[in-house]
C-alpha positions as CSV (number, residue, x, y, z in Angstrom):
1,X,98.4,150.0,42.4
2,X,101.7,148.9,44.2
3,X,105.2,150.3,43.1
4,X,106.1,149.5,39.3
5,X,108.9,151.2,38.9
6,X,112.4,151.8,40.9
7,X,115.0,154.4,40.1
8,X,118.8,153.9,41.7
9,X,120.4,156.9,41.3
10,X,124.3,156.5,41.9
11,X,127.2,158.2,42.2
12,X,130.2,157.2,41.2
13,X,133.0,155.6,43.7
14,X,135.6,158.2,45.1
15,X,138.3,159.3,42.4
16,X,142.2,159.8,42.4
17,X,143.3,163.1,41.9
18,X,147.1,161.9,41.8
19,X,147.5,161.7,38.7
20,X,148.9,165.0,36.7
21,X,148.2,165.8,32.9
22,X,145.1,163.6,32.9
23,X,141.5,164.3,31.5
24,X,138.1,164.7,33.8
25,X,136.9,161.8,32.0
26,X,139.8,159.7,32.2
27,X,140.2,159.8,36.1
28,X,140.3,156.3,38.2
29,X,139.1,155.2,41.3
30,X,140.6,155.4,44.5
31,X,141.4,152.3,46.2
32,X,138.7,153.5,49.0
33,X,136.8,154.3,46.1
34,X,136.8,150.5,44.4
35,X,136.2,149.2,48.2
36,X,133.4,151.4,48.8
37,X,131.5,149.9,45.6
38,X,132.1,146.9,46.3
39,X,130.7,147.4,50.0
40,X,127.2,149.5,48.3
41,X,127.2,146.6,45.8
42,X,126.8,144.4,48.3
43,X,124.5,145.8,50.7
44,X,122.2,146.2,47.7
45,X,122.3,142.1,46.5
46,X,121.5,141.3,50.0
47,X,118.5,143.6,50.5
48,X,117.9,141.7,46.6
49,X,117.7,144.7,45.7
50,X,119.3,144.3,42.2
51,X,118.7,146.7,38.9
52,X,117.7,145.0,35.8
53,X,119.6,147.8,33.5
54,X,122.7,149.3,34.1
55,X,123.5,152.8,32.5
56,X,127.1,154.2,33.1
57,X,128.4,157.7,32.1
58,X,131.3,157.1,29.8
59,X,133.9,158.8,32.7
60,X,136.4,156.0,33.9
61,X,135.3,156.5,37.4
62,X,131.5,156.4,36.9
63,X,131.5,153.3,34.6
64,X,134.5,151.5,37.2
65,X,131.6,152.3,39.6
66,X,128.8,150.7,37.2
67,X,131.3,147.3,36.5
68,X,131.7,146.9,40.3
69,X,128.0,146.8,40.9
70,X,127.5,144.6,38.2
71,X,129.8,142.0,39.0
72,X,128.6,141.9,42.3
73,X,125.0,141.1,40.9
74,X,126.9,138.5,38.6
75,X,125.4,140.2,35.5
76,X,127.1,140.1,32.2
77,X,129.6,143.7,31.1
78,X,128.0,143.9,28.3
79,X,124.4,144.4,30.4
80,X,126.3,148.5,30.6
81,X,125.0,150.6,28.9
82,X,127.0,153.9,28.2
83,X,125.3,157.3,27.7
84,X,127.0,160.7,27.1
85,X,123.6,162.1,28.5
86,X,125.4,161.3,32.0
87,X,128.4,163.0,31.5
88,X,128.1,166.6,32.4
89,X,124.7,167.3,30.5
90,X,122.5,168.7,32.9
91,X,119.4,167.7,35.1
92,X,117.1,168.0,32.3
93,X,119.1,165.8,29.8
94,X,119.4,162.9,32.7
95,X,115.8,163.3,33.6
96,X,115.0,163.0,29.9
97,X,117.1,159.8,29.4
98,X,115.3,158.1,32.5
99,X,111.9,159.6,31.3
100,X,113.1,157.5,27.9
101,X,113.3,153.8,29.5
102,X,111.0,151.3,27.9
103,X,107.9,150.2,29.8
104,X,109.2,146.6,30.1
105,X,112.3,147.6,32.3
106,X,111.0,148.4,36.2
107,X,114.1,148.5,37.7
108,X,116.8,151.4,36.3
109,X,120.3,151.8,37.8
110,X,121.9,155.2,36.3
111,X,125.6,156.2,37.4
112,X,127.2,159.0,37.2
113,X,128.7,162.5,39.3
114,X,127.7,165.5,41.1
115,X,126.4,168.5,41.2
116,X,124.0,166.6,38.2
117,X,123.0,163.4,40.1
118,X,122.0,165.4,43.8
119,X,119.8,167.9,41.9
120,X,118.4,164.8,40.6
121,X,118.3,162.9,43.6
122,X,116.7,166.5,45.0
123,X,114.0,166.6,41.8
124,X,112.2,163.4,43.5
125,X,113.2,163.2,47.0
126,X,110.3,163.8,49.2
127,X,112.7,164.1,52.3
128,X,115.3,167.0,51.6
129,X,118.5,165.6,50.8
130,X,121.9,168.3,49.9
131,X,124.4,166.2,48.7
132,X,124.8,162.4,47.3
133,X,128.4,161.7,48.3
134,X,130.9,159.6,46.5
135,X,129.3,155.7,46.4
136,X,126.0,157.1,47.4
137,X,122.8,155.5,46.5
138,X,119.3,157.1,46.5
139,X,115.9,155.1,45.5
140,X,113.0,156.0,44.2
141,X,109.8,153.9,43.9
142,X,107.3,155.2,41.4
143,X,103.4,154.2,41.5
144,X,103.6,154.4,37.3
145,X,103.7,151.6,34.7
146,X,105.9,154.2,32.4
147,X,109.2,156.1,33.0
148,X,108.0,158.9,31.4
149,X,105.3,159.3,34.4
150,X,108.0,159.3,37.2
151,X,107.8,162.3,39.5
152,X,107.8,163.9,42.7
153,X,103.6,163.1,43.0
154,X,103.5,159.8,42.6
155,X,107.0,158.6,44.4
156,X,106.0,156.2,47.3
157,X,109.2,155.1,48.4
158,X,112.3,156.6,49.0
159,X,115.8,154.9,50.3
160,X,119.3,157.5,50.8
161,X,122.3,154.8,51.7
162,X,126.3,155.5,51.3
163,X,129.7,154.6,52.7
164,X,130.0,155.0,56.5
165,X,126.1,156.1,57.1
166,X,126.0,156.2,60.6
């Protein structure tokens, strides 16, 4: 059985800080940030190595991140979908909502932030991984026709990219 299903796990772009008196969820990119996306973005459409569904934490940054990456595919907006289950929920909550995909989607893209998306980066890396940084991408290729199969056992493929990998 080859690969059936393909996990991008994503986190978001790098954030401003600059600005004072302004909620977690409600902080922007940074222009390197928005540049950086657009560059991952990129790098994945010419590998055509495109999602088919698109699932954004509701921070600004993360679903900024999420809108870059989808117009660079030349997807519709409205193909994001927003989840509270990527905001600051645990690794057991995203795992859960990943585990929950219909059968019919094979390819997932989820976006969201650290320390949640390296643990689960680390929960089905093969190769040891410590940190996604900002804009960094790890894929995972399942041998499984359902999400809620995906694990560490039957991963076949794995792919670590981000800004500036040297």
């Amino acid at each position: 059985m080859s690969a059936k299903k393909k996990l991008f796990v994503i986190r978001h772009a790098k954030s401003s800080w600059d600005l004072e008196n302004i909620s977690d969820i409600d902080r922007p990119l940074k222009l390197r940030g928005i540049r950086n996306a657009y560059e991952m973005a990129r790098r994945l459409k010419i590998d055509r190595n495109v999602p088919e569904r698109f699932i954004s934490s509701p921070a600004i940054r993360a679903l900024h991140t999420a809108c870059i990456f989808v117009n660079v595919f030349e997807k519709s907006y409205t193909s994001i979908e927003i989840s509270e289950e990527l905001y600051g929920t645990g690794v057991e909550s995203i795992i859960e909502l990943i585990r929950s995909q219909p059968a019919e989607i094979n390819k997932l893209a989820i976006f969201g932030h650290n320390p949640d998306f390296s643990s689960v980066a680390r929960n089905f890396a093969k190769t040891p991984i410590f940190e996604l940084p900002t804009c960094g991408i790890a894929i995972f290729s399942f041998d499984c026709k359902e999400w809620s199969d995906i694990g560490k056992e039957n991963q076949v493929a794995e792919f670590f990219d981000f800004p500036n990998k040297e």
